[in-house]
C-alpha positions, -999 to 999 in steps of 0.1 A, spaced: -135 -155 -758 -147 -183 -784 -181 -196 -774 -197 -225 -791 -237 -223 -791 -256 -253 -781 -284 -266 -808 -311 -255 -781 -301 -217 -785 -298 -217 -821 -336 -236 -820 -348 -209 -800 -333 -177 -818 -348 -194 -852 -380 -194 -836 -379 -161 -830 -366 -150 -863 -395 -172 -878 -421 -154 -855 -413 -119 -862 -417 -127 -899 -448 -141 -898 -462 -115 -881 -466 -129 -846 -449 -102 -830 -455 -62 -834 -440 -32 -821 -455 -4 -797 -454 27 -808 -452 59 -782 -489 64 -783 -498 25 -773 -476 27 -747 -485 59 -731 -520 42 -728 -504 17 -702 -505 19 -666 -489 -12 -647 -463 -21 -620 -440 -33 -649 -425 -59 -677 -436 -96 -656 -412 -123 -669 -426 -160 -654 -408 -191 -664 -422 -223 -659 -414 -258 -669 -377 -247 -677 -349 -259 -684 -315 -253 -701 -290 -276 -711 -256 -276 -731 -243 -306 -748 -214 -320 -723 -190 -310 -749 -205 -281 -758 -182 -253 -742 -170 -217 -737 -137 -210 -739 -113 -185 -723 -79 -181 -743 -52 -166 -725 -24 -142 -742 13 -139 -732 17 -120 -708 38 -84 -714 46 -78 -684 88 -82 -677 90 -117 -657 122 -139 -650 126 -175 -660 150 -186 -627 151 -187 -591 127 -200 -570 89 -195 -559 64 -174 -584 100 -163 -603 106 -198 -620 82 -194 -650 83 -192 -684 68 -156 -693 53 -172 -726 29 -197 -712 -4 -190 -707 -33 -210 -691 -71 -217 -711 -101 -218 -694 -129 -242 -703 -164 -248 -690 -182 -276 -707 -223 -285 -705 -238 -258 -686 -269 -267 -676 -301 -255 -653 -324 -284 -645 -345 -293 -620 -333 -309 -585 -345 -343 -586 -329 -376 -600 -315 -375 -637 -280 -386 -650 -244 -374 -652 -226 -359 -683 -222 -394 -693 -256 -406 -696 -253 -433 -665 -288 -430 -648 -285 -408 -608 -299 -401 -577 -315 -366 -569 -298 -342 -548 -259 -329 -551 -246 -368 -562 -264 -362 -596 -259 -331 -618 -284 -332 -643 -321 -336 -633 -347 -354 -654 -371 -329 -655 -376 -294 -661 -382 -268 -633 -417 -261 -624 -417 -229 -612 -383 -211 -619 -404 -179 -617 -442 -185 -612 -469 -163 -627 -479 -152 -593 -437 -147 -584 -423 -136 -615 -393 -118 -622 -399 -78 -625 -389 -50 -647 -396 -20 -639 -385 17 -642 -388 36 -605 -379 72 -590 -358 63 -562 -344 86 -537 -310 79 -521 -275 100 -511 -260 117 -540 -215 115 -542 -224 146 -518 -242 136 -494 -278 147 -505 -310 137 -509 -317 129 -548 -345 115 -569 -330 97 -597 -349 72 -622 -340 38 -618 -345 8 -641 -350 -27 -619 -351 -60 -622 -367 -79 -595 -366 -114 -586 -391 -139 -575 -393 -144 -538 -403 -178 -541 -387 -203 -565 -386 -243 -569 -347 -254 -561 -325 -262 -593 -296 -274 -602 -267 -252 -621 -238 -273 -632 -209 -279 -653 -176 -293 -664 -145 -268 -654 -110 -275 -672 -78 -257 -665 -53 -261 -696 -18 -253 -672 3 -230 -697 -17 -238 -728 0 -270 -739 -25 -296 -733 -21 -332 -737 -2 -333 -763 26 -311 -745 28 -338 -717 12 -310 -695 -17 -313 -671 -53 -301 -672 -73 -298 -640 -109 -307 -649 -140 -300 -620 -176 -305 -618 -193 -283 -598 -228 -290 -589 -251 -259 -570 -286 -267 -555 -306 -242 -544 -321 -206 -555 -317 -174 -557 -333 -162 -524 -325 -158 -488 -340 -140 -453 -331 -112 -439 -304 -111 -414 -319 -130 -382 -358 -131 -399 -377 -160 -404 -386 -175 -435 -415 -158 -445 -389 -127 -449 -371 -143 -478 -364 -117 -508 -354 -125 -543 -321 -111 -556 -324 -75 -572 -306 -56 -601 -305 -17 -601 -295 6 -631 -293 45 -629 -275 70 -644 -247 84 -625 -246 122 -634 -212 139 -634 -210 175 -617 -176 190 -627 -166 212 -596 -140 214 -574 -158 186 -550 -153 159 -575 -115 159 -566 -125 163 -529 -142 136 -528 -124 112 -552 -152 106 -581 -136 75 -600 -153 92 -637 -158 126 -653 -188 119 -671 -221 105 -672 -216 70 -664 -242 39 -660 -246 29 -620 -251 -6 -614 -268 -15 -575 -267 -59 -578 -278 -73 -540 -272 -112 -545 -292 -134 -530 -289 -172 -523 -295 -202 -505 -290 -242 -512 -257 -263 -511 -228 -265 -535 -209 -296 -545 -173 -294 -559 -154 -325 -573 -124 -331 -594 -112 -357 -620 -87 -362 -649 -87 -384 -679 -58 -392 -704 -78 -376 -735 -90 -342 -723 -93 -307 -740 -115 -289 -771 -121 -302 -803 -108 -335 -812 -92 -341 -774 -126 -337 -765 -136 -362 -737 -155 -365 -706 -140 -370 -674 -151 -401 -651 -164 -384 -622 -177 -403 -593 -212 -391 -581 -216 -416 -551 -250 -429 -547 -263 -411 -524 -255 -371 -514 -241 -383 -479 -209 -407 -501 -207 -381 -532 -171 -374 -531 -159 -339 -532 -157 -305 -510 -190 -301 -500 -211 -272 -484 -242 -277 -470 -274 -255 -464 -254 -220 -474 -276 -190 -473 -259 -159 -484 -270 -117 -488 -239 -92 -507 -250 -60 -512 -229 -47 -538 -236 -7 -540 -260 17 -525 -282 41 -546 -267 66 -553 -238 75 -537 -220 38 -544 -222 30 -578 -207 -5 -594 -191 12 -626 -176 -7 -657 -152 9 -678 -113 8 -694 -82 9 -680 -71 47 -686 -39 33 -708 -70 20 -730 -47 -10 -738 -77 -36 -742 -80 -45 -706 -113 -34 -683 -119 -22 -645 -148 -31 -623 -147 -4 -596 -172 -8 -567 -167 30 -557 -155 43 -524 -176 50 -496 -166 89 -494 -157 107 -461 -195 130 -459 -210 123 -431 -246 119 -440 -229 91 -463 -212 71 -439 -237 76 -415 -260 59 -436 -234 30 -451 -224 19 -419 -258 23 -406 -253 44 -374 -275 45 -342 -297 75 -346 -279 107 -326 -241 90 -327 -228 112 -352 -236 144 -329 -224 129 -292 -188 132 -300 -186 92 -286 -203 102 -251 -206 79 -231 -241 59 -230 -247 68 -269 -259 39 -289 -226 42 -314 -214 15 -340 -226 -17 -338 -256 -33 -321 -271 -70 -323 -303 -53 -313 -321 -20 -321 -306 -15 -354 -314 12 -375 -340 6 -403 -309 1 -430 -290 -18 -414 -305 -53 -431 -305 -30 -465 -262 -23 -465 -250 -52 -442 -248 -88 -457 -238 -118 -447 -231 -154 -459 -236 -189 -437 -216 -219 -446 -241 -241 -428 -274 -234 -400 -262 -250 -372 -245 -227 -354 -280 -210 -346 -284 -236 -313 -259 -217 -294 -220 -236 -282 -218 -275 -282 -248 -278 -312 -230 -273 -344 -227 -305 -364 -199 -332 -354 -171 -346 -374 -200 -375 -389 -226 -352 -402 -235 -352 -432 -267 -327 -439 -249 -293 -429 -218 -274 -424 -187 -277 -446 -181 -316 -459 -151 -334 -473 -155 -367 -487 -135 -393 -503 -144 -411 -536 -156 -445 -531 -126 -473 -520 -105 -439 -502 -106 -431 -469 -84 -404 -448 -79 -393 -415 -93 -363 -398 -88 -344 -366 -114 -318 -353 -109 -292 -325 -136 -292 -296 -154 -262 -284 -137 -241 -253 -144 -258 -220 -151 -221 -206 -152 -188 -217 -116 -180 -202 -99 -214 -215 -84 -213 -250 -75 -248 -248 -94 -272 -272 -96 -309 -276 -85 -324 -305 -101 -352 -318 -85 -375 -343 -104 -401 -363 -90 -426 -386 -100 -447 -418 -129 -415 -427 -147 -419 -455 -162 -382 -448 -154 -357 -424 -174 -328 -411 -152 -294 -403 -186 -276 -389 -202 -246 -399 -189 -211 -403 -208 -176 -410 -198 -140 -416 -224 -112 -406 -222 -77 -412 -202 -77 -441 -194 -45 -460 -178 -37 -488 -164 -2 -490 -143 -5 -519 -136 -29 -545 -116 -22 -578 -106 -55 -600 -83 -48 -630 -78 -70 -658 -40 -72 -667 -42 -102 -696 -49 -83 -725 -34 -94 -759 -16 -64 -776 
């Protein structure tokens, strides 16, 4: 990966550089800090902002592929095994939510139709919200099913934060030839308003948590139970807990230009913003709120590593849930008493939308593509909304026509009405929400690697 540095990081690294050697800043030794007695490291930021040049970028270069592949027939066969695709991202940028300009300098309108804001963010992370690091002894399920105290370094997130915008300029270079091969290149803005917070599941606002990273250390026991229970590592490895939080709306939009690409193909694509969020063109998703718990201390550790062939590629392995009772019990957060009835009749077993057990809303997540499904059947946003659910909407001049299915006329009726609506300019699909989600296993591979 080749990554240019914007002028504002290199400003910022000199200052520090400059600071150290003046003396500004001095190290703690053991004896100063053993004098300390606090809840931990608080990192505010306010009035921030970051911001790339627009053709400032970082830059994913794809290898050929070694992997045997054929060059005829039909479907994913008909390639040619030495192309290779680029990635690019250009300007990335955190600025405030209100009015600003676009890449190219033309002046705005707050909101989603306009991805760069004016100003910088007032309270990212107040004084009184900060972010937190801290080092905790945690207790939590070992790979065996016990009860183990384990130190754990966090970082907490503010609970509370002003809404910002995080955008940029995607490009996809198909195969690696560019322009100047007469090949394409896909090029996207993506524009995401909101913060890194959200409720719990089904609680009000004033239960919104900020997102949290966990590191411990993941001790390796070498007996015969490792096998048993499938332990992913021999060693001592570095556990990583990450519970993602956020909430706001997300904007994607695509547009292509005749000059595209790095260096001296640089140049920005015309995107239309619309002048207001309710005509910005694009795939749109309104009012999302979203909670992924990825990991569980300790028994499910996130673990980085390389591929055993140790051929330059990497594994990110969300490890298994493993088959000990007390660990299951607690993943899939069972009714207290259901592990020991056998599945008797009247036992409060599996899942229950009420009387949960207490860590249910700590291993379940969930993610809403839109609030309005919370009024019951019949309320969820129609075909012409344009402040929630899931939005497409055509660049100024277009239009399109839609057709959106009705709700059931009964419970026991599976028919639906189908609506169809000509000459749209935007079209509303409604909202859509997944609850309880769990992830019990997850192992990504990287397979790209140059030789």
């Amino acid at each position: 990966m080749r990554v240019k540095i914007p002028t504002f990081l290199l400003s910022v690294m000199t200052a520090l550089v400059s600071m150290a050697a003046h003396g500004s800043m001095a190290s703690l030794d053991d004896a100063e800090l053993a004098k300390t007695n606090a809840q931990g490291i608080a990192l505010a930021f306010e009035d921030f902002r970051f911001q790339m040049h627009p053709r400032d970028y970082i830059e994913q270069i794809g290898s050929t592929p070694q992997s045997a592949c054929t060059t005829t027939g039909s479907g994913l066969g008909n390639r040619n095994c030495s192309r290779t695709e680029n990635l690019r991202f250009y300007g990335l940028s955190i600025t405030s939510s209100g009015a600003g300009q676009t890449f190219n300098g033309a002046a705005c309108p707050s909101g989603e139709s306009c991805p760069l804001g004016a100003g910088s963010i007032a309270r990212l992370a107040s004084f009184g919200d900060p972010y937190l690091l801290r080092a905790f002894s945690r207790n939590g399920l070992n790979f065996f099913g016990n009860s183990e105290d384990r130190t754990v370094l966090e970082l907490l997130g503010p609970t509370r934060t002003d809404a910002f915008k995080w955008s940029f300029i995607g490009e996809i270079d198909v195969y690696g030839g560019g322009i100047a091969q007469g090949n394409g290149v896909l090029q996207n803005q993506v524009i995401i308003q909101g913060s890194p917070t959200a409720r719990t599941q089904g609680g009000a606002e004033a239960t919104r948590q900020g997102t949290v990273l966990q590191l411990f250390r993941t001790a390796a026991t070498n007996n015969n139970a490792n096998a048993t229970i499938g332990r992913p590592f021999s060693g001592d490895t570095l556990g990583i807990v990450w519970q993602s939080r956020l909430n706001g709306s997300f904007r994607f939009s695509a547009s292509q230009t005749g000059t595209v690409g790095a260096g001296s193909l640089a140049g920005l694509p015309l995107f239309n913003q619309g002048t207001t969020d309710a005509n910005a063109p694009g795939l749109k998703f309104k009012q999302v709120e979203a909670f992924l718990p990825l990991g569980q201390l300790h028994y499910q550790p996130l673990v980085l590593g390389a591929t055993p062939a140790n051929d330059g590629n990497f594994q990110i392995e969300l490890t298994r849930v493993q088959n000990i009772a007390s660990i299951y019990q607690d993943f899939y957060s069972l009714n207290a008493g259901c592990a020991n009835s056998g599945g008797t009749a009247g036992r409060a077993c599996g899942y229950n939308r009420t009387a949960r057990p207490a860590r249910y809303l700590e291993t379940h997540g969930y993610v809403r593509w839109g609030q309005g499904f919370t009024g019951g059947p019949g309320t969820d946003p129609t075909i012409n909304s344009t402040t929630d659910g899931i939005i497409f909407a055509a660049p100024a001049g277009a239009n399109f026509t839609a057709r959106s299915s009705s709700n059931p006329t009964n419970a026991n009726n599976l028919n639906v009405t189908t609506v169809t609506a000509a000459n749209r300019t935007f079209a509303n699909v409604g909202t859509a929400r997944a609850d309880g989600l769990l992830v019990q296993h997850l192992k990504i591979t990287s397979l790209g690697a140059g030789p």
